[in-house]
DOZATI-749606 format. One line per field, with one value per residue (C-alpha): residue in three letters; residue number from 1; x, y, z. Coordinates in Angstrom, 3 decimals, always signed. Layout:
N
rest	[ALA;...]
nr	[NUM;...]
X	[X;...]
Y	[Y;...]
Z	[Z;...]
//
This chain:
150
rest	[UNK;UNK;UNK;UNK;UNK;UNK;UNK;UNK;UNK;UNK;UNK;UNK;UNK;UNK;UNK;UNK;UNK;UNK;UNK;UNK;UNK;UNK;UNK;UNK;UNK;UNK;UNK;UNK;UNK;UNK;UNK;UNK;UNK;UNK;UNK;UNK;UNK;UNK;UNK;UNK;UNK;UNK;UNK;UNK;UNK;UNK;UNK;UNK;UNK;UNK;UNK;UNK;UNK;UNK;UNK;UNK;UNK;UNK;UNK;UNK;UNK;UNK;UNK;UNK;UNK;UNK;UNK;UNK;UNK;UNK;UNK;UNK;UNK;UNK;UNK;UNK;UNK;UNK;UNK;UNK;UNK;UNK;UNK;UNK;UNK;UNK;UNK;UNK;UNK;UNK;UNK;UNK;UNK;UNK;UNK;UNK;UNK;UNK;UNK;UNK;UNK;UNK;UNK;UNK;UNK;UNK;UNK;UNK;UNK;UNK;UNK;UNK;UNK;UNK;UNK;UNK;UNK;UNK;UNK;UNK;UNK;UNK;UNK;UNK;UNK;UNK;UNK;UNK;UNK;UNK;UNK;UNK;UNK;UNK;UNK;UNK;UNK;UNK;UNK;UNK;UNK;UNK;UNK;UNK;UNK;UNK;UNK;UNK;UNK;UNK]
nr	[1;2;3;4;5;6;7;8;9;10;11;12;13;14;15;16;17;18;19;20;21;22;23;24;25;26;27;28;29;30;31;32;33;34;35;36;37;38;39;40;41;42;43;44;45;46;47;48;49;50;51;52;53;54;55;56;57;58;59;60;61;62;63;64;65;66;67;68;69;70;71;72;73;74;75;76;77;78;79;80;81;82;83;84;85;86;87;88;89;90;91;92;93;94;95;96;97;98;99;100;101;102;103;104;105;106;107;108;109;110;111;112;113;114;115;116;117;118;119;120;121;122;123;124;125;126;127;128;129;130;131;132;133;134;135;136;137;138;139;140;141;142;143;144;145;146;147;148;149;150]
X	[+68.804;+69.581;+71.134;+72.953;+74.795;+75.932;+77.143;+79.447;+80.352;+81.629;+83.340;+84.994;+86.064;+87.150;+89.866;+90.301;+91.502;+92.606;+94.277;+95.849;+93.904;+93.716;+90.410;+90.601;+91.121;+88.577;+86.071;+86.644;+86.032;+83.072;+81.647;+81.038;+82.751;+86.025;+84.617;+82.352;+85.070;+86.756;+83.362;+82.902;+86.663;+86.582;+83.592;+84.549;+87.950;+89.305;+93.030;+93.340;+92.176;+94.096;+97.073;+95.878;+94.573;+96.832;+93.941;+95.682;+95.540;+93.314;+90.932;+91.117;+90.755;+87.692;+85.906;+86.589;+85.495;+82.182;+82.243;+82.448;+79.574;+77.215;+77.681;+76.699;+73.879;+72.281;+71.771;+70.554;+67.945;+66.497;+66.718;+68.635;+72.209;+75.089;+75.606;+78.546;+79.270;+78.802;+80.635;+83.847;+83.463;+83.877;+86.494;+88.234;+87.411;+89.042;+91.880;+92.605;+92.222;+95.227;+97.340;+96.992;+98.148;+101.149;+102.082;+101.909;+104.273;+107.171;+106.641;+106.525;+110.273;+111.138;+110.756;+112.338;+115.812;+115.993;+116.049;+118.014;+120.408;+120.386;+121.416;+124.328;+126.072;+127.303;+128.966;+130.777;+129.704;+131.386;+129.233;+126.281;+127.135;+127.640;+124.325;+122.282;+123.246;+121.837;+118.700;+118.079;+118.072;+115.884;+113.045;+113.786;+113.075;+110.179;+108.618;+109.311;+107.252;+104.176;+103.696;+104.379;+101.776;+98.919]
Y	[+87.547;+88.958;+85.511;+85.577;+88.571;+87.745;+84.442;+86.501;+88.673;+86.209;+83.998;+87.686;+88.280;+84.654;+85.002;+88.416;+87.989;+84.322;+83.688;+86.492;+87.418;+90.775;+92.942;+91.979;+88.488;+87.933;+90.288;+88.329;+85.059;+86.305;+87.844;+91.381;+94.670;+95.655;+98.791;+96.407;+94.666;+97.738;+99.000;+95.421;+95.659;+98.744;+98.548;+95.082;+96.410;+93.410;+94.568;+94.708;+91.160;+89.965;+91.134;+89.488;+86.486;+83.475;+80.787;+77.095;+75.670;+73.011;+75.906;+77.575;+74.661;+73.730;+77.273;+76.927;+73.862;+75.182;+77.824;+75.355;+73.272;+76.605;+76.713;+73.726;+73.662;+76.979;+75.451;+71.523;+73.716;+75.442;+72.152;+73.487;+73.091;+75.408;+78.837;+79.290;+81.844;+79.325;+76.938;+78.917;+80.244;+76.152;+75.739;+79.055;+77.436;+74.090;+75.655;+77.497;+74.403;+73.652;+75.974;+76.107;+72.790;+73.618;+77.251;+75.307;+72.782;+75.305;+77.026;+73.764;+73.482;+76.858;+76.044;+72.885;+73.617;+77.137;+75.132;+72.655;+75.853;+77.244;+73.491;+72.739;+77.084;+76.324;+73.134;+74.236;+78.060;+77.467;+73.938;+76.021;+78.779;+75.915;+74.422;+77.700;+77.969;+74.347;+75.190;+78.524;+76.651;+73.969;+76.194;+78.163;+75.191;+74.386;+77.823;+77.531;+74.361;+75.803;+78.625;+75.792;+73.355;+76.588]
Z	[+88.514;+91.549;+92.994;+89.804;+90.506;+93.944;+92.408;+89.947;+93.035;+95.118;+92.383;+91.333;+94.742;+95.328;+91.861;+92.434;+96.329;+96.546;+93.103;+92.310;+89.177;+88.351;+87.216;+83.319;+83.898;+86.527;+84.510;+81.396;+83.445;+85.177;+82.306;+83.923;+83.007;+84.265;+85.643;+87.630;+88.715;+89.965;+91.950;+93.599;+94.393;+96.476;+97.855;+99.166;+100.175;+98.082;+97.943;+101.070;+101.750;+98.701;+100.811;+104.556;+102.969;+103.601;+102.479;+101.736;+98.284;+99.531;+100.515;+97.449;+95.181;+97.064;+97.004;+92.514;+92.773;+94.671;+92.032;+89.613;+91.081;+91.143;+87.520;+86.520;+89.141;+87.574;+84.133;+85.922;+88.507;+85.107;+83.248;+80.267;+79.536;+80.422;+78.254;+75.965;+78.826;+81.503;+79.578;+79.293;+83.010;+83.720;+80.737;+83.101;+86.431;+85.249;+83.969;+87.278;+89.697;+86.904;+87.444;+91.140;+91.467;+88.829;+90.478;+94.100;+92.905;+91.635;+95.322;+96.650;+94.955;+96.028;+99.868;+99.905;+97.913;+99.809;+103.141;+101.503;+100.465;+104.123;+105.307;+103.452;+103.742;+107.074;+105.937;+102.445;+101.239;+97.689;+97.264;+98.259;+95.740;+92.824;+93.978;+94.117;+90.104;+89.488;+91.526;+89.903;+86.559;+87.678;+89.237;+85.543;+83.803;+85.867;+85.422;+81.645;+81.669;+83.357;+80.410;+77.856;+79.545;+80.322]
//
């Protein structure tokens, strides 16, 4: 039980600090109370390393994946199979590795047309201004297609 618990703790902390989540979401995926979340949250000081962290995507895709492993591992070590609980935390776990890869791609955009922009304003300001426009509605359209998709 008590191994359990720290398990829930850590994968709280982990979507709490490194994804962005905030209490409701990660105590609906954890499958705690909110006001659980909150205590775990400042004891741990976890706004404050939501706000220092500057983990990679590769890093955080590979601690959910861990996450997601743990699950699964639970149910296999007790030789039964995985909760409805445990089965949405995975259904939740999947679905963020998702989005991670989606959300990275749209900043991935972001960084690459905005030094693209800062390129091409020395050169002609008023092609750059057009430009900008055509951006801005791509990374719209982009965004648009992520809430669609999740």
């Amino acid at each position: 039980m008590a191994k359990e618990i720290d398990n829930k703790k850590a994968l709280a902390q982990l979507l709490y600090v490194e994804n962005g989540l905030t209490r409701r979401e990660v105590s609906d995926m954890v499958g705690v109370a909110e006001t659980t979340i909150t205590n775990w949250s400042e004891k741990g000081n976890w706004k404050t390393l939501r706000v220092s962290v500057i983990g990679s995507r590769q890093k955080t895709i590979e601690r959910l994946y861990a996450a997601l492993n743990d699950v699964l591992t639970i149910a296999e070590s007790e030789g039964r199979i995985t909760t409805q609980q445990e089965a949405k935390l995975i259904t939740q776990l999947t679905a963020a590795i998702s989005n991670i890869d989606r959300t990275q791609d749209i900043a991935f955009y972001v960084s690459v047309l905005r030094e693209f922009l800062q390129f091409i304003r020395p050169l002609d300001l008023s092609l750059t201004q057009n430009i900008a426009e055509y951006i801005n509605s791509f990374i719209q359209k982009k965004i648009r297609e992520i809430k669609t998709s999740g």
